[in-house]
GUDO-394799 format. One record per residue (C-alpha): residue in three letters; x, y, z. Coordinates in steps of 0.1 Angstrom, whole numbers, plus 5000, padded with zeros to 4 digits. Example, Ala and Ser with C-alpha at 12.3 -4.5 7.8 and 13.67 -1.06 7.14 Angstrom:
ALA512349555078SER513749895071
END
This chain:
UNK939828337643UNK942028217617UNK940927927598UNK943627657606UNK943427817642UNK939627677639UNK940827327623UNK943227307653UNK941027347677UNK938527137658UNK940726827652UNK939126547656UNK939026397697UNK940426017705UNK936725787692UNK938025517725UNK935225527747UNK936025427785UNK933225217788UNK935425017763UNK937624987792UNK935324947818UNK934925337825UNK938125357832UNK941225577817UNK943225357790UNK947025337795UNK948325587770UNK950625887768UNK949726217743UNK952426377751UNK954826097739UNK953225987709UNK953026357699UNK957226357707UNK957126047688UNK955826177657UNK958226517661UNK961226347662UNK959926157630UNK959926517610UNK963226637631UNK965826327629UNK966626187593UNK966925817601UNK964425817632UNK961525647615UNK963625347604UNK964525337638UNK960725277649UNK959025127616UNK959324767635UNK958224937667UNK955225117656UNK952025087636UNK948925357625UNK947325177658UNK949825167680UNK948625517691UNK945925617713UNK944725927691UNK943225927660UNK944726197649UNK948326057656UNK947325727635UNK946625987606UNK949326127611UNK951725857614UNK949925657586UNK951225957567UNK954725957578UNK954625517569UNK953525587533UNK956225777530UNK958525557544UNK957525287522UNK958225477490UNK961725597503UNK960925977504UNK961826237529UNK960226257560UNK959726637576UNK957226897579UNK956226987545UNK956426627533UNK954126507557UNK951526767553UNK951326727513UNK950926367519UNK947926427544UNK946526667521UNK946826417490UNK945026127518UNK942026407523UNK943126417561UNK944726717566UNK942026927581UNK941026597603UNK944526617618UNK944226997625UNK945927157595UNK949227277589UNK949927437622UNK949027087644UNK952126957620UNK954227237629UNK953027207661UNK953926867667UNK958026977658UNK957827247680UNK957727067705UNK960826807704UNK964626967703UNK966026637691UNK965226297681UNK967826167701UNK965125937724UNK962825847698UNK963425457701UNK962825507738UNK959625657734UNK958225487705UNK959025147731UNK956725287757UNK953925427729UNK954025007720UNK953824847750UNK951025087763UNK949524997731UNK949924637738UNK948424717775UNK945124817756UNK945424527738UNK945224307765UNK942324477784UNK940024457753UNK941124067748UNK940324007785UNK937224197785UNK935824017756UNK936823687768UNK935523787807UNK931823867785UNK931623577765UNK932623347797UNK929523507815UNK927423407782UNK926023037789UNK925722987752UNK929722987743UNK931522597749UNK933822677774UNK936522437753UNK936022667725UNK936522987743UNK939422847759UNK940922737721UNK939723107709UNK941523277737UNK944623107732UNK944523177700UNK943523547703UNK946823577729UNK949423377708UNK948323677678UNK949123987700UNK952423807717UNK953423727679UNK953124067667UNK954224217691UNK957424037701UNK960724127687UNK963824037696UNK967124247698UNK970024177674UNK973324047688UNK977124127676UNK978923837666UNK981323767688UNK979423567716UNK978323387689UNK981523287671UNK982523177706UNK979122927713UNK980022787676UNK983722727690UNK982122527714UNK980022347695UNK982522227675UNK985022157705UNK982121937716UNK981721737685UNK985221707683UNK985621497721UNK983021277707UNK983720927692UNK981020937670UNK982221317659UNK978221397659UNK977521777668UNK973721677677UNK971521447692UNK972221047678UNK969320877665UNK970820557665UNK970520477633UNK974320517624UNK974120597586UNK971120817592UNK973321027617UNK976321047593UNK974321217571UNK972621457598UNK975621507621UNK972921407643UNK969721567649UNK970621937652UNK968822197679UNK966322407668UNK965922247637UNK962622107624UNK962721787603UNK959521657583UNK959521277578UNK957321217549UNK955620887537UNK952520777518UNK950220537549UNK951420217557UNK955020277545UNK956620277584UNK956620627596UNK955120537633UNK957720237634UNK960620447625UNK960120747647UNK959020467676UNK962420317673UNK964420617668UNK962720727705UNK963720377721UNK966820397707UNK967520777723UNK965320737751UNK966620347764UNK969820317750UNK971320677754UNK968620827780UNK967921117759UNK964521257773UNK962321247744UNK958121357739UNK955921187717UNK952621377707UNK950521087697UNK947121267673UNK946620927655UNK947320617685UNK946520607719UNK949320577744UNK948420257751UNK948820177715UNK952220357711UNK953620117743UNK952319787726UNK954119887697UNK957019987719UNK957019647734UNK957019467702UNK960319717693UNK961919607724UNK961419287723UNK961319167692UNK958318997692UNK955518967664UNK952819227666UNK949719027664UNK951218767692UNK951019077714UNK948119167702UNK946318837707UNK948618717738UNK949318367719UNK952918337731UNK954918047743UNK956718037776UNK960018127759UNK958018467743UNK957018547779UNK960318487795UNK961618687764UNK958918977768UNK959418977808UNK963119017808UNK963319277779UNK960519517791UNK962319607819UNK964719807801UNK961520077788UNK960820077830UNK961920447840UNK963020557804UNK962820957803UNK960020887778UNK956821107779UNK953721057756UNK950721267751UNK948021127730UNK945621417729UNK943321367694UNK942921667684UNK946221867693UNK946122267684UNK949822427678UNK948722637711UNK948622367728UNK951422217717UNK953522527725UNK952222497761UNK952922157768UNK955922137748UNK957522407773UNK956222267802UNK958221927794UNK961222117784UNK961422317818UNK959822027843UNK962121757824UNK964621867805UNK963321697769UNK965521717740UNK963621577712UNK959921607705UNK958221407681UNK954721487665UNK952721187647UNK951521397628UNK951621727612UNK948221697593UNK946321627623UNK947121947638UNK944422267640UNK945222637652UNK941822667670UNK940923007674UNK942423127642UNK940423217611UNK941923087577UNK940923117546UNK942122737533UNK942822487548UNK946522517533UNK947022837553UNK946022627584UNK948622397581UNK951222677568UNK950922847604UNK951222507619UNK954222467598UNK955522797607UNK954322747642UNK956322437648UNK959722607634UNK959122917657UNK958822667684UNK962122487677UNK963822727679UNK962422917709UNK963222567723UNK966822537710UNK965722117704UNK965021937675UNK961321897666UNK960221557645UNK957121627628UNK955321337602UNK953721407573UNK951421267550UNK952221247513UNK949821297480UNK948421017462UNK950421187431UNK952920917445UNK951020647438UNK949420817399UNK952720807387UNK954520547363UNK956920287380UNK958920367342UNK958220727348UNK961520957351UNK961520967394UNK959220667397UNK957120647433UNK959820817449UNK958921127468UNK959121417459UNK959221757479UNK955921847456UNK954321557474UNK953821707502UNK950221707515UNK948022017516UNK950522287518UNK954122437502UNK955022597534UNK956222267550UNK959322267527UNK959922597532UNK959822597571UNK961622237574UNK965122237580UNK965721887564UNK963021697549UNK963421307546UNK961621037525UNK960820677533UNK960520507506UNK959620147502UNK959919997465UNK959419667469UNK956119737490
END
């Protein structure tokens, strides 16, 4: 027998084993993945076609991944992809008797006319890979949920975490031509144009604030940054009366650092205008009460919804952040604050790359959303280290940001309050 008839038949077999799958046969399809990797050595643009469609593990065989990993490398350094191309780069990898040899690559054209369906295919190679996916992440999570020693609370953060990676990478969404687009940003501006204010987004009620802005805009995420103490929690609370009450806007309020109850007393004190520590205590006089009885009807069915969760995960955020969006129709979400977030069930090496997906996380989500997301954040003590007769003073800077980079990179406007005379 000749010898690359022996490496043929020798090649090496699929390592899945079908207990992995509970004895039973893993969705996937040789046949295609072997047209898939055809077409790739046929058709001259088919693999940047697929290269956001496909990875080395996307397929079921070993021998494919080799063989696609092959047909990637290649890709990357912009060199032809065909039959003798692909074989001298398995050969310089050390794989090409593992794959078969040069007859399992000719082989593999043989058996395509055209490349003509290679996105078609290369779809159905993914999402069988993403079927696999899913039956090893719910076996795992089905074993450990038998296991008495895992927290239930933990497996429950490490399973949302562990789904919210394979939907990530595995989503993609299709591009659009541009004119039903010029036509929604016609509208847009149609709409901004019947209004007196002339605002094309949400009003804050704070009129100066908005001129800037053009009001809040969908799908944008704004960072309001401050050192403690400087207001943040008051100014966000306002801006939420002020769009909730006055303009019934629904709003959300994710609450890591107060309780609810906390939130309302300082809602009350907003509302009407009394002194925080007479609330606190209760001292008023009969006009306070008359005052506070007659004002705090107006927050009394105001489209304003509070979560006060502690320790708030971006999963969970993204869960009940669409929930509130679908069941009531909110328009502005507000997050006090951004440092006080985790991503549970994620491994990071810093705690900078934590708060860098978070960052990401909450972009992703405002737009997915199409509504603005408000999200606090903590500043540095470099603030506070430098000069009052240094060049910028205690202003803010974007530098200041606490604990990561990433939040001035994902924001879409990032705003300071800044206090001087405190």
């Amino acid at each position: 027998m000749p010898q690359e008839q022996r490496q043929y038949n020798n090649r090496q077999k699929p390592q899945n084993n079908l207990q992995d799958y509970g004895g039973r046969i893993p969705p996937r399809d040789k046949d295609l993945e072997e047209a898939v990797l055809g077409a790739l050595m046929l058709e001259r643009d088919a693999y940047s076609v697929v290269c956001d469609i496909l990875k080395p593990e996307s397929f079921y065989d070993p021998v494919n991944q080799k063989v696609y990993a092959a047909i990637q490398s290649l890709g990357a350094s912009q060199q032809p992809i065909d039959l003798l191309t692909v074989t001298d780069q398995l050969r310089q990898m050390g794989q090409l008797d593992e794959v078969g040899g040069p007859l399992f690559i000719s082989e593999l054209t043989s058996r395509v006319a055209s490349g003509a369906h290679v996105e078609y295919h290369a779809r159905i190679v993914a999402q069988k890979y993403l079927a696999r996916e899913l039956i090893k992440f719910a076996s795992q999570i089905e074993a450990q949920a038998f296991d008495e020693t895992y927290d239930v609370d933990d497996l429950l953060q490490e399973a949302e975490g562990k789904l919210f990676e394979i939907s990530q990478r595995n989503v993609k969404k299709d591009v659009t031509q541009i004119d039903p687009v010029i036509g929604q940003a016609i509208d847009q501006i149609q709409t901004a144009a019947n209004r007196a204010t002339g605002l094309s987004g949400l009003e804050s009620g704070y009129h100066e604030l908005d001129k800037l802005t053009s009001g809040w805009q969908s799908s944008d995420l704004i960072i309001i940054a401050a050192r403690p103490a400087m207001g943040k929690t008051a100014f966000v609370l306002s801006m939420a009366k002020n769009m909730a009450v006055s303009s019934n806007i629904p709003v959300a309020i994710f609450s890591l650092e107060m309780s609810n109850l906390q939130l309302v007393n300082r809602l009350i004190q907003n509302t009407c205008e009394i002194e925080g520590e007479k609330i606190k205590s209760g001292q008023l006089t009969p006009m306070e009460w008359d005052q506070l009885m007659s004002r705090v009807k107006h927050l009394y069915g105001a489209p304003l919804y509070i979560d006060d969760t502690a320790s708030l995960s971006i999963f969970e955020l993204r869960t009940k952040a669409r929930r509130l969006v679908r069941e009531h129709d909110v328009k502005f979400i507000i997050i006090d604050y951004l440092q006080l977030m985790n991503a549970s069930g994620m491994r990071f090496g810093s705690r900078e790359q934590e708060v860098s997906m978070i960052s990401r996380s909450l972009k992703q989500l405002a737009k997915e959303l199409n509504i603005p997301i408000v999200a606090l954040s903590q500043l540095n003590r470099s603030v506070e280290s430098r000069g009052a007769d240094s060049k910028d003073g205690k202003r803010p800077q974007l530098s200041d940001l606490r604990e990561s980079g990433a939040i001035e990179q994902d924001a879409d406007i990032v705003c300071f309050i800044h206090r001087p005379e405190y």
